[in-house]
C-alpha positions in Angstrom: 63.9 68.7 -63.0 62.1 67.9 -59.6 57.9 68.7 -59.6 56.9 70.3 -56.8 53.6 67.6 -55.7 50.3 69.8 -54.3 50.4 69.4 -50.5 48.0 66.7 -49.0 44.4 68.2 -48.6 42.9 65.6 -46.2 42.8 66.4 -42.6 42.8 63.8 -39.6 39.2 63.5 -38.2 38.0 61.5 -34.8 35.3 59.1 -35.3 32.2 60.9 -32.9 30.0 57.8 -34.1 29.7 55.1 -36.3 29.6 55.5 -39.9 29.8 53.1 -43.1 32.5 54.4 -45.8 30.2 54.9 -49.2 33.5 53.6 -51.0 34.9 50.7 -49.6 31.7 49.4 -47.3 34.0 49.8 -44.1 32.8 50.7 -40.7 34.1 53.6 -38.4 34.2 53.0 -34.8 33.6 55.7 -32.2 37.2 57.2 -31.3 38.7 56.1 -35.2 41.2 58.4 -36.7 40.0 58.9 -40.4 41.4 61.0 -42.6 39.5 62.6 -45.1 39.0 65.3 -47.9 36.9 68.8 -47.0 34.5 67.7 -49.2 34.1 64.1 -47.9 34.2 65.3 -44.3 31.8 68.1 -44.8 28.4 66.3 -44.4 30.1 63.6 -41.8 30.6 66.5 -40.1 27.0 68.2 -40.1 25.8 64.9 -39.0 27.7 64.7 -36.2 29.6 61.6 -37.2 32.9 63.1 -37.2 35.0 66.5 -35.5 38.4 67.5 -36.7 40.6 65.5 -34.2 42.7 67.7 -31.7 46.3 67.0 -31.2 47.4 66.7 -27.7 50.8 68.4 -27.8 52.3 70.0 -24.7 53.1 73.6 -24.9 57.3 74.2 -24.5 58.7 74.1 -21.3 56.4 71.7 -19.9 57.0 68.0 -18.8 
């Protein structure tokens, strides 16, 4: 009997400037990928220390 496992809340975020992680005392750098939870991201966010990174896929059809 398999369990089906809840699918991965945390979303990718870009660094916008540097901030200290509250758990492990680790610095962000400006352009970092992080990923976080909506609730840890939410006042990085209003502070304007991180966005919600873009992806840079092509459309089909294009080289």
């Amino acid at each position: 009997m398999t369990t089906k496992q809840p699918p991965n809340p945390r979303q990718k975020y870009t660094v916008l400037s540097p901030y200290q992680c509250p758990n492990h005392k680790h610095w962000h750098e400006n352009g970092d990928t992080v990923e976080l939870l909506p609730c840890e991201a939410d006042f990085l966010i209003l502070s304007g220390k991180v966005a919600l990174a873009t992806t840079t896929a092509k459309p089909k059809g294009e080289a």
